[in-house]
C-alpha positions, 0 to 999 in steps of 0.5 A: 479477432473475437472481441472481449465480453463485458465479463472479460473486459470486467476481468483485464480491467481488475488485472491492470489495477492490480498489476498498477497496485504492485508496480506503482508501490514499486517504482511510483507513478511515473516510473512505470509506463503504459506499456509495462502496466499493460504487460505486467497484466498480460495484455496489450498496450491498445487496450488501455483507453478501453478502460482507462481514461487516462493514467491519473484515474488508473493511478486513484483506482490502484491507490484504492485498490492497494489501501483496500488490500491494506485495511483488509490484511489489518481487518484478517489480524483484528478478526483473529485477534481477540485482544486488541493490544496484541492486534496493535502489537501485531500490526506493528511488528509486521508493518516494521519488518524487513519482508514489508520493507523488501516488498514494496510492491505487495505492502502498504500504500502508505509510505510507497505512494506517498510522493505521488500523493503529494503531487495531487496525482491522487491525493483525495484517494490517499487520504481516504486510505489513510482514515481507513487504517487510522480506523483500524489502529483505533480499533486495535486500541491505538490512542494516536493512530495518525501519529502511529501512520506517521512512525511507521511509514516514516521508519519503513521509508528511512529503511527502504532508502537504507536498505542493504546496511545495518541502519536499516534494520536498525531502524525497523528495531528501535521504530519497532520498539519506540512503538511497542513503548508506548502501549506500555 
């Protein structure tokens, strides 16, 4: 069997971020295995020490990956809206939705790594991400954008838990709400 080039080895390497990215948001760290990593990404399991040196640092690279993802979606809504409270507004309304909080996998980092973070899996990674989307809130005029952070993943966490019953979208809304009230 032909062995990989180094743009190829370069390629499956982002594929099993990515694919870490999604599954860790999903189902945390130790939810997924080495295998289903591999899988997801369409590789085998063998090839995983070739690129990774363990499942910690594949954890602190999806973590980067899935926050640089975020802040990148928050950077798209600040480039294309002039008017900084409706960015805020924006923000808010779309991080507080019932797509995002059905979608784990694909949205913020946030409130779906957080108990990994705190068992220092990943944490300096983490916080880092978290100072990047503060910097967006305050770009988008956000006076208290740690305490917005907080809100937000707080109310998106509660929701997924309830996910299923009026309560959750009930507190998507009035979080939703609480949050627009203050930039009054």
């Amino acid at each position: 069997m032909a062995r990989s080039s180094r743009k190829d080895a370069e390629k499956h390497r982002t594929e099993v971020i990515e694919a870490a990215a999604r599954l860790f948001r999903e189902r945390g760290i130790e939810g997924v295995s080495v295998a289903e990593l591999m899988a997801a990404a369409g590789l085998t399991h063998g090839g995983f020490y070739k690129q990774f040196g363990s499942k910690e640092e594949l954890a602190e690279l999806a973590s980067r990956a899935a926050f640089a993802d975020t802040v990148a979606y928050m950077d798209a809504i600040l480039g294309k809206t002039p008017n900084v409270r409706a960015a805020r507004k924006t923000i808010v309304a779309n991080y507080l939705s019932s797509a995002h909080r059905d979608n784990p996998g694909t949205g913020c980092p946030t409130a779906a790594l957080a108990h990994d973070a705190a068992s220092d899996v990943f944490g300096p990674a983490y916080a880092e991400g978290v100072e990047a989307m503060a910097g967006r809130l305050r770009a988008a005029g956000d006076p208290r954008p740690l305490a917005t952070i907080a809100q937000l993943a707080g109310a998106l966490l509660i929701a997924r838990a309830t996910r299923g019953t009026a309560l959750s979208d009930q507190i998507l809304d009035q979080a939703r709400s609480a949050l627009e009230a203050v930039e009054k």
